[in-house]
Biopython code that builds the backbone (N, CA, C, O; Angstrom):
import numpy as np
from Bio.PDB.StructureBuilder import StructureBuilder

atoms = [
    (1, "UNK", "N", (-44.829, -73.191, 28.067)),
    (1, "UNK", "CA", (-45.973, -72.321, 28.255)),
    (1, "UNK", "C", (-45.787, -71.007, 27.491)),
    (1, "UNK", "O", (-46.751, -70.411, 27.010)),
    (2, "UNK", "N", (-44.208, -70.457, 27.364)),
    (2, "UNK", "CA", (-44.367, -69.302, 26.861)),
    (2, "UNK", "C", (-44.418, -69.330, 25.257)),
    (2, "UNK", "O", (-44.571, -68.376, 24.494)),
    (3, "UNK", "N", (-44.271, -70.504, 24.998)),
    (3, "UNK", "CA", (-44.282, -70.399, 23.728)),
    (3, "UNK", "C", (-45.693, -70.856, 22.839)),
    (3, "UNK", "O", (-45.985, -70.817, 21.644)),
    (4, "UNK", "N", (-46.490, -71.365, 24.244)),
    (4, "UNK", "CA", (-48.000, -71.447, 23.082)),
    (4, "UNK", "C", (-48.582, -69.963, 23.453)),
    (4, "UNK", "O", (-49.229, -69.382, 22.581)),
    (5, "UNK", "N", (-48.433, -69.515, 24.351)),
    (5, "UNK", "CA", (-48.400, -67.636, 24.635)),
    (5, "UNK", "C", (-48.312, -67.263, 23.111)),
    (5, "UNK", "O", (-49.270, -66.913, 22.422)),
    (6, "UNK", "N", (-46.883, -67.407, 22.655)),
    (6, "UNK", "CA", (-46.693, -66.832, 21.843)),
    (6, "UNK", "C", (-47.309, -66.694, 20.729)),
    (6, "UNK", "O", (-47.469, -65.732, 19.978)),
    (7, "UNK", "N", (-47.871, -68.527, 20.689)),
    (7, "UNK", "CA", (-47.928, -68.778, 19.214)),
    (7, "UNK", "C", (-49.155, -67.934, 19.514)),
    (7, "UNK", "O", (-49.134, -66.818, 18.996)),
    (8, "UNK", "N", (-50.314, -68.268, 20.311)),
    (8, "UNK", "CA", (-51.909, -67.843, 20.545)),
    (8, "UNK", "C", (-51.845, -66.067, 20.238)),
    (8, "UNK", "O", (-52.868, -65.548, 19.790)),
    (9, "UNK", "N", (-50.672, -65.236, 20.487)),
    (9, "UNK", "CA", (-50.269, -64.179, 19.805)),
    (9, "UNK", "C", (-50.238, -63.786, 18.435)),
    (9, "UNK", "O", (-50.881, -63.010, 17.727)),
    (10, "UNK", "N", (-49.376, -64.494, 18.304)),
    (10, "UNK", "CA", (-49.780, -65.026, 16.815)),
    (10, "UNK", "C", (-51.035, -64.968, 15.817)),
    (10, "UNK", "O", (-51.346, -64.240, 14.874)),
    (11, "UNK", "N", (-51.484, -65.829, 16.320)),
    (11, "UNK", "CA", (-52.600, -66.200, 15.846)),
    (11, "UNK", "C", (-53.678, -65.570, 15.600)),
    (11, "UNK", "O", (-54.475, -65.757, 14.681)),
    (12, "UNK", "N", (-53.720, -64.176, 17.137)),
    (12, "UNK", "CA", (-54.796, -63.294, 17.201)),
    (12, "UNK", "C", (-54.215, -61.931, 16.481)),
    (12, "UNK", "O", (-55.053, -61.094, 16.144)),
    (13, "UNK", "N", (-52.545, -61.613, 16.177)),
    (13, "UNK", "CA", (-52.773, -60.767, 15.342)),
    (13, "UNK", "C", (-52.590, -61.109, 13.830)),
    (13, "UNK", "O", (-52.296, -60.198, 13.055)),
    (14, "UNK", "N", (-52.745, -62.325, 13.402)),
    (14, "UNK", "CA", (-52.808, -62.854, 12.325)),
    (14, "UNK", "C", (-54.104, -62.733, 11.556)),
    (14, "UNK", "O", (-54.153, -62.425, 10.365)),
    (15, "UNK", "N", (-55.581, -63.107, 12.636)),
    (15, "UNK", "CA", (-56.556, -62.412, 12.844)),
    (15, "UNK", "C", (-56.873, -61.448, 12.841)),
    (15, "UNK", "O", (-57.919, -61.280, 12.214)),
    (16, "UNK", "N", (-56.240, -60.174, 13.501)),
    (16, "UNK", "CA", (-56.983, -58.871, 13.214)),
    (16, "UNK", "C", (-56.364, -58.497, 11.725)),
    (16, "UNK", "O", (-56.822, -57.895, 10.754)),
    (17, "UNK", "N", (-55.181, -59.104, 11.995)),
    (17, "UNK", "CA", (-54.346, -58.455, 10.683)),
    (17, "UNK", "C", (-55.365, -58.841, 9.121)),
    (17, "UNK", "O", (-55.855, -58.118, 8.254)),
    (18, "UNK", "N", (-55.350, -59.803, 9.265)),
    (18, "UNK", "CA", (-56.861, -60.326, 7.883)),
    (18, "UNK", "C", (-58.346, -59.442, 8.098)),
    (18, "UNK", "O", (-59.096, -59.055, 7.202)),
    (19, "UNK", "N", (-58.471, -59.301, 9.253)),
    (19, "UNK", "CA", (-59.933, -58.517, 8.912)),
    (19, "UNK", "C", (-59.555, -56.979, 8.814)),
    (19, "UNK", "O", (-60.440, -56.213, 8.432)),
    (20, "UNK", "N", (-58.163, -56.415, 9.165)),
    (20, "UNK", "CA", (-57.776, -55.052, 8.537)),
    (20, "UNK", "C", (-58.040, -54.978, 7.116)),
    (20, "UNK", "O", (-58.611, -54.134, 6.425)),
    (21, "UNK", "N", (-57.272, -56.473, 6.769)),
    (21, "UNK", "CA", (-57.148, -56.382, 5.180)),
    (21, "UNK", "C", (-58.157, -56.035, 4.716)),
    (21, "UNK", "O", (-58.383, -54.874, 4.376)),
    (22, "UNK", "N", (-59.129, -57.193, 4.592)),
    (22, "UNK", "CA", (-60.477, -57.538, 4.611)),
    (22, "UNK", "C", (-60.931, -56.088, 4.302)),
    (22, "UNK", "O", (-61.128, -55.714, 3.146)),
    (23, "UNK", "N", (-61.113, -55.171, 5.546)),
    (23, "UNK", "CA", (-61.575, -53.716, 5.550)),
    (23, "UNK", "C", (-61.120, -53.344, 4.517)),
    (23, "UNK", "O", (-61.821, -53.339, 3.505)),
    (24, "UNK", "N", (-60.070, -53.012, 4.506)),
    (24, "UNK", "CA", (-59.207, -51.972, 3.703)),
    (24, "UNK", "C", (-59.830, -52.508, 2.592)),
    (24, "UNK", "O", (-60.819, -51.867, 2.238)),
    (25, "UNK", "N", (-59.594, -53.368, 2.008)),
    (25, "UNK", "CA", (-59.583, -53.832, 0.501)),
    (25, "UNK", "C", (-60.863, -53.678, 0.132)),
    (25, "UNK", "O", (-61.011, -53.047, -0.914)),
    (26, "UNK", "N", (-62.245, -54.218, 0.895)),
    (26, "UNK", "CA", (-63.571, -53.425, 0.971)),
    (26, "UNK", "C", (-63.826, -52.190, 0.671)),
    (26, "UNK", "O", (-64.633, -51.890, -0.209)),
    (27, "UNK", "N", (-63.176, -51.340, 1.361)),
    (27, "UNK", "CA", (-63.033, -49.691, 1.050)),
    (27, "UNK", "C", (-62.666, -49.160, -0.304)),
    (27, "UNK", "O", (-63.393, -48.544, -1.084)),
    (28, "UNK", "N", (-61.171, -49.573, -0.475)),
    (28, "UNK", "CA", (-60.902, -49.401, -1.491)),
    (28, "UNK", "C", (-61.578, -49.819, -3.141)),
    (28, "UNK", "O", (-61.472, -49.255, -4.230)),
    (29, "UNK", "N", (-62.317, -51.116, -2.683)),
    (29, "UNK", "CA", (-63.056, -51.483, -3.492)),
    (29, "UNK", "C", (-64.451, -51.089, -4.279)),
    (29, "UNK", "O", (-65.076, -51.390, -5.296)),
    (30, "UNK", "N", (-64.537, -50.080, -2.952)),
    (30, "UNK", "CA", (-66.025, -49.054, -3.033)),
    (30, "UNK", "C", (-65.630, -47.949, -3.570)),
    (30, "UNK", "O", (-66.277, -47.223, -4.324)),
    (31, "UNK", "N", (-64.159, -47.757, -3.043)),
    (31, "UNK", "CA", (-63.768, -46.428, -3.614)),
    (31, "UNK", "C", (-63.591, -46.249, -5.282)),
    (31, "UNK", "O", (-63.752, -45.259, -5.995)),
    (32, "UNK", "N", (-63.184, -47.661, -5.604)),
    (32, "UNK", "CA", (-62.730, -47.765, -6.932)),
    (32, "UNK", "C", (-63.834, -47.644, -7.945)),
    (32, "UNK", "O", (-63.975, -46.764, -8.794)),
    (33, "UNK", "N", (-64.880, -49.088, -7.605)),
    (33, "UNK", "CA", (-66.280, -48.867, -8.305)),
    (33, "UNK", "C", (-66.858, -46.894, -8.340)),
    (33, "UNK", "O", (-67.071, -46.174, -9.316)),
    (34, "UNK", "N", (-66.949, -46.577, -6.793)),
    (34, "UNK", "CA", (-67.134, -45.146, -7.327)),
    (34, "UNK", "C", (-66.691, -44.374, -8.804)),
    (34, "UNK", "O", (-67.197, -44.146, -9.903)),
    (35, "UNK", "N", (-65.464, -44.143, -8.107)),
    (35, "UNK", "CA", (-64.860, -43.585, -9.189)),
    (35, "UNK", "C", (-64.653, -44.260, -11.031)),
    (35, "UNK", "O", (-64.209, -43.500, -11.892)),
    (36, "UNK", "N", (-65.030, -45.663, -11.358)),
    (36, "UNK", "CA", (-65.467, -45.627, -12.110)),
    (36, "UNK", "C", (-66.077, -45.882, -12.584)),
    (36, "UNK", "O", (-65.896, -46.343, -13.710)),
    (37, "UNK", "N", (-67.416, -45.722, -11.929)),
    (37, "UNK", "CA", (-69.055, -45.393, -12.476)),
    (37, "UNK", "C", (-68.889, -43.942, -12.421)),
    (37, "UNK", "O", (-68.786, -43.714, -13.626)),
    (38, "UNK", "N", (-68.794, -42.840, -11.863)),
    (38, "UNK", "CA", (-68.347, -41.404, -12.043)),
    (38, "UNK", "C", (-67.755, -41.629, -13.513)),
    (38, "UNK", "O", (-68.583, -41.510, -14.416)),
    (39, "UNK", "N", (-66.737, -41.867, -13.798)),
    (39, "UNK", "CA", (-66.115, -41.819, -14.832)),
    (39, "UNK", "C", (-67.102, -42.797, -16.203)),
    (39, "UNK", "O", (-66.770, -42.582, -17.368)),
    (40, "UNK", "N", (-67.619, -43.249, -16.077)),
    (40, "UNK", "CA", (-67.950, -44.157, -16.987)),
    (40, "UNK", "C", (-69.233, -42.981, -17.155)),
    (40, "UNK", "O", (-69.156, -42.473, -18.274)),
    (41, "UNK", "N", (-70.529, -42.350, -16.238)),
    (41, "UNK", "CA", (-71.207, -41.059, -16.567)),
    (41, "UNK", "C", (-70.378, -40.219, -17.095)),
    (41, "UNK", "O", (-70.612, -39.952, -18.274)),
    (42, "UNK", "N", (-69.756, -39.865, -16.762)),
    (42, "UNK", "CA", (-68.674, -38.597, -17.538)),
    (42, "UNK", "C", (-68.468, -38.802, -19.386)),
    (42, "UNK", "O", (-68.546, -37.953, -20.273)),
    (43, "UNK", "N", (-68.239, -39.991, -19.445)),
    (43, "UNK", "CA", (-67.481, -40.294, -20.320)),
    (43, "UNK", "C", (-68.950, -40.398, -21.664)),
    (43, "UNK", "O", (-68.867, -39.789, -22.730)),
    (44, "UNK", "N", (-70.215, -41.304, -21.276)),
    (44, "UNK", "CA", (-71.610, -41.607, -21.485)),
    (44, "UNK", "C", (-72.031, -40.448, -21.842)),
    (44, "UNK", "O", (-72.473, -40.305, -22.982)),
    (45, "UNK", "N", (-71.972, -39.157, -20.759)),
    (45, "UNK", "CA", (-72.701, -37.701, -21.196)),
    (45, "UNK", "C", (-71.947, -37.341, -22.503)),
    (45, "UNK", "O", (-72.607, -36.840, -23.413)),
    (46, "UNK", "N", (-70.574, -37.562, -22.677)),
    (46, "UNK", "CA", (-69.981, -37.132, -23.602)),
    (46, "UNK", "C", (-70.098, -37.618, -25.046)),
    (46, "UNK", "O", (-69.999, -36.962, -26.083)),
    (47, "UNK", "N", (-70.312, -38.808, -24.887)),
    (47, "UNK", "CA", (-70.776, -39.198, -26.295)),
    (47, "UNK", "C", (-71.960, -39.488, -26.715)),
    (47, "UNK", "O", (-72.091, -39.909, -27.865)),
    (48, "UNK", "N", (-73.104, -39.320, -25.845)),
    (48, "UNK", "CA", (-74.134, -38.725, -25.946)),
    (48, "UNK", "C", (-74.272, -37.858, -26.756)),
    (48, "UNK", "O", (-74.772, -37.903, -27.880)),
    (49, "UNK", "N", (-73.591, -36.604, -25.906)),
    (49, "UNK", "CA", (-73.754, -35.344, -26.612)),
    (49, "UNK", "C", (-73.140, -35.285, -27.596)),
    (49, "UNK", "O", (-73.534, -34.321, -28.252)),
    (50, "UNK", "N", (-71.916, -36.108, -28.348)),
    (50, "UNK", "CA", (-71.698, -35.799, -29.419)),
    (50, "UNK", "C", (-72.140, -36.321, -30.827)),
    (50, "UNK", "O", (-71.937, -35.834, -31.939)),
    (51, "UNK", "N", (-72.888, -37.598, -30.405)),
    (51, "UNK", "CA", (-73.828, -38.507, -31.066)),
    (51, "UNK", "C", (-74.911, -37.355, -31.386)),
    (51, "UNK", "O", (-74.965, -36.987, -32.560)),
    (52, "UNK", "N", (-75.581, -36.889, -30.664)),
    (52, "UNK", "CA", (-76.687, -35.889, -30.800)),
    (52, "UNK", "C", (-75.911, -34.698, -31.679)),
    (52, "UNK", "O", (-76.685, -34.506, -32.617)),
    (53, "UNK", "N", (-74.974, -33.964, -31.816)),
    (53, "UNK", "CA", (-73.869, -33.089, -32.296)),
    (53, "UNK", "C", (-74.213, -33.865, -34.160)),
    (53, "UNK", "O", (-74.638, -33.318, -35.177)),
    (54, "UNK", "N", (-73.790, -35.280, -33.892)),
    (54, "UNK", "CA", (-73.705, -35.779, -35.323)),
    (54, "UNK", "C", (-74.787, -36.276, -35.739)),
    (54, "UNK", "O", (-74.791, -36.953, -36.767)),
    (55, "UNK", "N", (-76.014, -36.022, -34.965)),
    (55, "UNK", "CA", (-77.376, -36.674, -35.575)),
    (55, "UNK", "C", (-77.997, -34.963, -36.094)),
    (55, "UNK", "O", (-79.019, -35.004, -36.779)),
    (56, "UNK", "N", (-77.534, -33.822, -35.851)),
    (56, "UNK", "CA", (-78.103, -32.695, -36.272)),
    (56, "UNK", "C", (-77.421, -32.584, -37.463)),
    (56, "UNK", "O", (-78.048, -32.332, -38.492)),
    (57, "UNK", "N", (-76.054, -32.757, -37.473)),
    (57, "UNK", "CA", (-75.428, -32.737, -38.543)),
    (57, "UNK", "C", (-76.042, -33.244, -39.836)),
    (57, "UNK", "O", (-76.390, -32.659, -40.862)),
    (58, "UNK", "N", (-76.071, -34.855, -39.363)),
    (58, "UNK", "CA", (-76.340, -35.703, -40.812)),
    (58, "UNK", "C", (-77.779, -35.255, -40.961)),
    (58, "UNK", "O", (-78.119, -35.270, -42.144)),
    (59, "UNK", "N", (-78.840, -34.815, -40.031)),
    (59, "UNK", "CA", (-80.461, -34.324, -40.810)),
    (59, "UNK", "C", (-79.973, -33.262, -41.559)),
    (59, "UNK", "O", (-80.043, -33.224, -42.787)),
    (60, "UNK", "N", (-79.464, -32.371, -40.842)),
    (60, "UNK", "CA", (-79.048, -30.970, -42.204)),
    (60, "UNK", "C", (-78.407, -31.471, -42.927)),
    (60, "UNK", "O", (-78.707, -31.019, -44.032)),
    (61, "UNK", "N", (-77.614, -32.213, -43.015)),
    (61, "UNK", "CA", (-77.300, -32.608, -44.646)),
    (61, "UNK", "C", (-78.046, -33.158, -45.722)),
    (61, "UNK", "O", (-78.031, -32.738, -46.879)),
    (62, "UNK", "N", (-79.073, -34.669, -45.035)),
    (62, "UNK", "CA", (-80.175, -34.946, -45.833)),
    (62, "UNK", "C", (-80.792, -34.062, -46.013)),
    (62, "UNK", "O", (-80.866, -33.945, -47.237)),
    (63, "UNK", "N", (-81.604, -32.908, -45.301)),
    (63, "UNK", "CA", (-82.103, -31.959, -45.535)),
    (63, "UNK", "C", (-81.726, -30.891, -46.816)),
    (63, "UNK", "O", (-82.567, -30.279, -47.475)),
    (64, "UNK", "N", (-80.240, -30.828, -46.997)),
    (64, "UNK", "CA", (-79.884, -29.802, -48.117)),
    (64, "UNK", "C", (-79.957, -30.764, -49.705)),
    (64, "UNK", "O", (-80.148, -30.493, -50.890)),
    (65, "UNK", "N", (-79.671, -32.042, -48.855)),
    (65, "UNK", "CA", (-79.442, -32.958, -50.197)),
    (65, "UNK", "C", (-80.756, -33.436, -50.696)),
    (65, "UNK", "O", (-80.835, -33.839, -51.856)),
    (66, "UNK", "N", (-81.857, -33.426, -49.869)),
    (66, "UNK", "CA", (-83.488, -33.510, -50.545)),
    (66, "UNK", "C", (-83.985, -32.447, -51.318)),
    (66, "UNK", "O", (-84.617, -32.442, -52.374)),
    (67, "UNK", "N", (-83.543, -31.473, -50.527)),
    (67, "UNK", "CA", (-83.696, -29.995, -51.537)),
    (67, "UNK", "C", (-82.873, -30.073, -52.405)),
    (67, "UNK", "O", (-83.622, -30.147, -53.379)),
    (68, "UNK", "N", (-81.700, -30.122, -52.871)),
    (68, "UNK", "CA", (-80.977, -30.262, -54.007)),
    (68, "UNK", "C", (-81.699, -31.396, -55.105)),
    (68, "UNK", "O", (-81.955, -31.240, -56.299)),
    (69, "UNK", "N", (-81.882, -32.384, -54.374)),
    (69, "UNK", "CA", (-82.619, -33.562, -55.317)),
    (69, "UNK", "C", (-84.070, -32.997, -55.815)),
    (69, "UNK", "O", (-84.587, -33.191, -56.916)),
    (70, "UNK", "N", (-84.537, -32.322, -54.827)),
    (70, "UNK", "CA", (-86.048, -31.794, -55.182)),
    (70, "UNK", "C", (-85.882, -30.657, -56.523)),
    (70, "UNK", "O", (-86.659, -30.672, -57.477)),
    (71, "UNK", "N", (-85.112, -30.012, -56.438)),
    (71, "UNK", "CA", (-84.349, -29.078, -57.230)),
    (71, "UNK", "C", (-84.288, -29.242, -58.943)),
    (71, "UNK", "O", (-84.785, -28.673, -59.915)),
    (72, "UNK", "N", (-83.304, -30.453, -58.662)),
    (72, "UNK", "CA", (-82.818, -31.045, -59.795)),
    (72, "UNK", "C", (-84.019, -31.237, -60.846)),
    (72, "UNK", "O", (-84.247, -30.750, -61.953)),
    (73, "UNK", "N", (-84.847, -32.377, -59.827)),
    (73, "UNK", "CA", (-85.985, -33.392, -59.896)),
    (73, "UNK", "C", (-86.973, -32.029, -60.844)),
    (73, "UNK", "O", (-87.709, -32.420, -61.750)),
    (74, "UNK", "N", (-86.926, -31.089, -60.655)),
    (74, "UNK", "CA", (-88.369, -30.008, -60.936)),
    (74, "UNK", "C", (-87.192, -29.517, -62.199)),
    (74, "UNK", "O", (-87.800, -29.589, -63.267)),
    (75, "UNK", "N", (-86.205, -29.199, -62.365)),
    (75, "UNK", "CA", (-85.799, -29.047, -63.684)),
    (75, "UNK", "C", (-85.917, -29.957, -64.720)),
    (75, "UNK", "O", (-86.325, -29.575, -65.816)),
    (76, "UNK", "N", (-85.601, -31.158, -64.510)),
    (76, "UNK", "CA", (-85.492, -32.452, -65.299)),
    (76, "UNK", "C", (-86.943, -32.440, -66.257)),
    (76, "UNK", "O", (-87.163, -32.341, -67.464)),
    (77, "UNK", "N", (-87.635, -32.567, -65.262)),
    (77, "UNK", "CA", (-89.249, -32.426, -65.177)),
    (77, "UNK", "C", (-89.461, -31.526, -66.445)),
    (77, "UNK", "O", (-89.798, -32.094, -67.484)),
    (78, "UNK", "N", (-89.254, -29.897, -66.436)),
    (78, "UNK", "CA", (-88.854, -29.015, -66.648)),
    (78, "UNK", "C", (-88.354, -28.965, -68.193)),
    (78, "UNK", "O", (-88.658, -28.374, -69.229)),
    (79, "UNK", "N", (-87.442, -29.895, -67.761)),
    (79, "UNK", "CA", (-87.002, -30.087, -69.395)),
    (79, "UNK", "C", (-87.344, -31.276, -70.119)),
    (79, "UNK", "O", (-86.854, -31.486, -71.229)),
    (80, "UNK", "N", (-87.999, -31.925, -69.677)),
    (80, "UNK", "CA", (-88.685, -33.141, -70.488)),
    (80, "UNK", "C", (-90.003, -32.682, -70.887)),
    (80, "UNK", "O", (-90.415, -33.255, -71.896)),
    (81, "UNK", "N", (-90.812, -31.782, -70.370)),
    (81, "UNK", "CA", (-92.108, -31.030, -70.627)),
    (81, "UNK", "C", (-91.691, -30.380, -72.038)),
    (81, "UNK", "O", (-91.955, -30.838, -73.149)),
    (82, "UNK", "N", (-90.933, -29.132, -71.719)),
    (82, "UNK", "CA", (-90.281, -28.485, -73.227)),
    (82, "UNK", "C", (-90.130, -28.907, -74.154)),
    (82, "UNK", "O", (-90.652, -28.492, -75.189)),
    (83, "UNK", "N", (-88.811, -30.565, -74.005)),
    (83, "UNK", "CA", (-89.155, -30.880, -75.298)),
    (83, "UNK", "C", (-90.196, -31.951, -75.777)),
    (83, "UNK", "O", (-89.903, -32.451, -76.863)),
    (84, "UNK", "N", (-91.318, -32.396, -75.212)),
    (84, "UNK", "CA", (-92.331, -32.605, -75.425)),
    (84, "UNK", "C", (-93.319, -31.881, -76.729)),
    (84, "UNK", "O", (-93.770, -32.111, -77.851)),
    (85, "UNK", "N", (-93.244, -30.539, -75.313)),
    (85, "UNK", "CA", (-93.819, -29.509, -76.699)),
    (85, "UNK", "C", (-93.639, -29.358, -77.782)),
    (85, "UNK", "O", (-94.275, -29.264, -78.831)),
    (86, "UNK", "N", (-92.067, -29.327, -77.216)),
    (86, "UNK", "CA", (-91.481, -28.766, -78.843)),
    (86, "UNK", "C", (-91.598, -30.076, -79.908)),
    (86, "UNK", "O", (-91.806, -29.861, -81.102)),
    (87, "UNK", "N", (-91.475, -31.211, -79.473)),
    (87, "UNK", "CA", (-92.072, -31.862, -80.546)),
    (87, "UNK", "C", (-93.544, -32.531, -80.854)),
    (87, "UNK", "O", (-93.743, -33.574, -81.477)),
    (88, "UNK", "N", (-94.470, -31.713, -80.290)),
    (88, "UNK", "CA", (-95.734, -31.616, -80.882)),
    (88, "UNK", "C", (-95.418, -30.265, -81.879)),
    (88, "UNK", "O", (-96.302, -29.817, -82.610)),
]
sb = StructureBuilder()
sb.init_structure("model")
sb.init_model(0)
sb.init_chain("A")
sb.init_seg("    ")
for serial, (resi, resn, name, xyz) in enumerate(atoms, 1):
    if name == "N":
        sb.init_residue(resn, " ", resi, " ")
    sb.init_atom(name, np.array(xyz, "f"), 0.0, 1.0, " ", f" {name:<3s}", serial, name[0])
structure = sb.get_structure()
């Protein structure tokens, strides 16, 4: 008798002992996803913002380099008119 006692002991903290786990590992599991979806926003804002950092960049550069081309483009122009003239 005392020993199916025992085992039925057993058994029931074998039982709570799994749905502790169970808990715990649940928790921790929420805790973890938290923290990295937190981290994964953190990380998203950041290269966001530096994507946007390098999309101002590269327009001001096309920007100086259309004007430079526009530049060029009106001298060339410029000098193909001249000697036109000059050889009429």
């Amino acid at each position: 008798m005392a020993s199916t006692n025992f085992a039925r002991l057993i058994g029931e903290m074998d039982a709570e002992l799994r749905i502790e786990l169970t808990s715990r590992i649940r928790l921790l599991t929420a805790e973890l996803r938290g923290e990295l979806l937190r981290e994964i926003t953190i990380r998203l804002a950041d290269a966001e913002a530096k994507a946007g950092v390098v999309e101002v960049n590269v327009d001001h550069k096309i920007q100086l380099v259309a004007a430079e081309f526009a530049q060029r483009l009106g001298r060339l122009e410029g000098t193909q008119l001249n000697s036109r003239g000059a050889a009429l």
